[in-house]
C-alpha positions as CSV (number, residue, x, y, z in Angstrom):
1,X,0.0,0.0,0.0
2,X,1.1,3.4,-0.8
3,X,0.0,6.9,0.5
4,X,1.2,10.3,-0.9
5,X,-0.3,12.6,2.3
6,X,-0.2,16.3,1.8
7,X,-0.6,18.5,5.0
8,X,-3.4,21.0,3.3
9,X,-5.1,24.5,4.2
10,X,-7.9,23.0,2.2
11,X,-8.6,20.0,-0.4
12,X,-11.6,19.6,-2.8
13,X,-12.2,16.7,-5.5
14,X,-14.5,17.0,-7.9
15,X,-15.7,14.4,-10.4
16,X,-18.4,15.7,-13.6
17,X,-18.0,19.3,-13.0
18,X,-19.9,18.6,-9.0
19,X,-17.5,18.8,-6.0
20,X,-18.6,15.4,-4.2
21,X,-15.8,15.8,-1.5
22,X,-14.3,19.1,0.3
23,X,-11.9,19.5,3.4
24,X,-10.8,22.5,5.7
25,X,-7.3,22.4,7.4
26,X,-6.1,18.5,7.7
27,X,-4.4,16.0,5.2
28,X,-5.0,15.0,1.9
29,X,-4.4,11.1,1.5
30,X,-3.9,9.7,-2.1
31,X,-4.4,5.9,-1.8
32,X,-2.7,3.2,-3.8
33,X,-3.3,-0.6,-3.2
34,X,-1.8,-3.5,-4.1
35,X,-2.6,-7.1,-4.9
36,X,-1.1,-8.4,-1.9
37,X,-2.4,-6.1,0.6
38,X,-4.4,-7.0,2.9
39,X,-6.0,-5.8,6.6
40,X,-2.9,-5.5,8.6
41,X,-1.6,-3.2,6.3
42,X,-4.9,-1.3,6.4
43,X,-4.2,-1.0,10.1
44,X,-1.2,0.2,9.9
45,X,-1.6,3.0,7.6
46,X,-4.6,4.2,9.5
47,X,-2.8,4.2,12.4
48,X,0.2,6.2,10.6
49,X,-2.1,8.7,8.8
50,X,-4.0,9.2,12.2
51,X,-0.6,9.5,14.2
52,X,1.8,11.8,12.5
53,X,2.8,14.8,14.1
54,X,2.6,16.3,10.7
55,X,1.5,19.8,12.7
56,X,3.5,22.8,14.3
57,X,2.7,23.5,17.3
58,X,1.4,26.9,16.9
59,X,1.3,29.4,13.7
60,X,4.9,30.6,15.5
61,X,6.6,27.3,15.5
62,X,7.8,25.2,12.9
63,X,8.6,21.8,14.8
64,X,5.5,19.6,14.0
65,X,4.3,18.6,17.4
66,X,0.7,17.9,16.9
67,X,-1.2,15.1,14.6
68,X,-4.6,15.6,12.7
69,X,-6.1,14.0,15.6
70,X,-4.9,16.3,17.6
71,X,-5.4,19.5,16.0
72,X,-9.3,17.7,15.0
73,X,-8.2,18.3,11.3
74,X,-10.0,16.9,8.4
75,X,-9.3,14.0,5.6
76,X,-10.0,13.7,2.0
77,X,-9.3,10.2,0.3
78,X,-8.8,9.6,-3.0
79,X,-8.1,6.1,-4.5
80,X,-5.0,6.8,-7.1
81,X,-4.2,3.3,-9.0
82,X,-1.0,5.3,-10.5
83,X,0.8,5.2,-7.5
84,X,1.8,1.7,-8.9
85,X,2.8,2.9,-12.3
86,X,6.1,1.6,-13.5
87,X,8.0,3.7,-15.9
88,X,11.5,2.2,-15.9
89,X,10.6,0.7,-19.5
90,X,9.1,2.0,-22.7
91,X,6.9,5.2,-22.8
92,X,4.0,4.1,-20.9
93,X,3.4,3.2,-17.7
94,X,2.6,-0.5,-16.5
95,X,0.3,-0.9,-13.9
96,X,0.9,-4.6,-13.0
97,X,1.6,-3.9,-9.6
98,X,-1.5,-2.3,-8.7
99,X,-4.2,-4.6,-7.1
100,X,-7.3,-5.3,-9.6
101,X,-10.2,-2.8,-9.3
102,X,-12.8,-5.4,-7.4
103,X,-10.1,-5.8,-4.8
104,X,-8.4,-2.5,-4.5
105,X,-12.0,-0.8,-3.9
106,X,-12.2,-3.2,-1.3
107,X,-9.4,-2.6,0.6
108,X,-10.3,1.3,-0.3
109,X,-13.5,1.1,1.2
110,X,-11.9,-0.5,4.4
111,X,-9.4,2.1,4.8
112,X,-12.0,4.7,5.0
113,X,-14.1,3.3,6.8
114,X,-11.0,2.5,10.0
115,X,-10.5,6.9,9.0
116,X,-14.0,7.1,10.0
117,X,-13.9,5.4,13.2
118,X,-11.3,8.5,14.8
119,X,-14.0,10.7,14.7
120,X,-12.6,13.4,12.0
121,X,-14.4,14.4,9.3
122,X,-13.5,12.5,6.2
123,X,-14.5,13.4,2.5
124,X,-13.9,11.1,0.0
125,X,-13.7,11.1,-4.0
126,X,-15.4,8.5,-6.3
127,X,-13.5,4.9,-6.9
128,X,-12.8,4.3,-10.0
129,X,-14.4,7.8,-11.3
130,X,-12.2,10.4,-13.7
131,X,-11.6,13.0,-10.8
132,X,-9.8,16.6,-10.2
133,X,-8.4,17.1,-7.3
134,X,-7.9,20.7,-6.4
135,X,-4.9,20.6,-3.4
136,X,-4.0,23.9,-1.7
137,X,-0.8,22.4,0.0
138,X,0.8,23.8,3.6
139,X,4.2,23.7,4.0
140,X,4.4,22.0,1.3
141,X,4.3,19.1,3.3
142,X,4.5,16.0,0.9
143,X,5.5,12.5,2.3
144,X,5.3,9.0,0.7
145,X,4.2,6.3,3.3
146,X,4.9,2.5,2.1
147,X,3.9,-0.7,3.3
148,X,4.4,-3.6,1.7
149,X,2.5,-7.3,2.8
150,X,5.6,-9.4,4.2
């Protein structure tokens, strides 16, 4: 499983022209799963999206003290397949490593629902939709977070 989380001021995603998902001050999570993953790695991102201290402590500080849970900060999850892509060979992308769509929704759905469970508001886009994710970024504050099924 891969996560690119942005810290954001704000985050929308929009899919046919209609915002269907719209965060304040929190993280944006862009979610890709692979074949092998399975509920333990669920866990364990949850717990690591949840748990950061990806947060100053104040507007005057900039040693991040504080997690969304603890500044009560909002989520928007969007299911990004590409975050498998392979480029090493040819000009296009393979996407062999990324879990099939039945499964991978799956395991999406189950990842939101555990975000759901903290308490924070969580927005979400549409699975498998063509979507537009507008990002206003803070920091920027971009991190990859990996786990991979042993």
């Amino acid at each position: 499983m891969r996560i690119v989380i942005q810290r954001v001021k704000s985050s929308s995603v929009t899919v046919n022209e209609k915002i269907i998902g719209k965060i304040g001050r929190g993280l944006n999570l862009l979610v890709g799963i692979a074949p092998t993953d399975t509920e333990p790695e669920i866990d364990w991102m949850v717990r690591k999206c949840l748990d950061l201290r990806l947060f100053p402590e104040d507007t005057d500080s900039s040693k991040w003290e504080k997690s969304v849970v603890d500044i009560q900060g909002e989520l928007l999850v969007v299911s990004q397949f590409t975050l498998y892509g392979d480029c090493r060979k040819g000009r296009r992308p393979s996407f062999s490593k990324s879990a099939s769509p039945d499964v991978a929704e799956l395991l999406y759905e189950q990842f939101v629902s555990k975000l759901q469970q903290s308490g924070l508001k969580v927005a979400t886009g549409k699975f498998g939709a063509m979507m537009e994710v507008s990002i206003e970024n803070d920091g920027p504050v971009t991190l990859l977070l990996e786990r991979e099924h042993n």
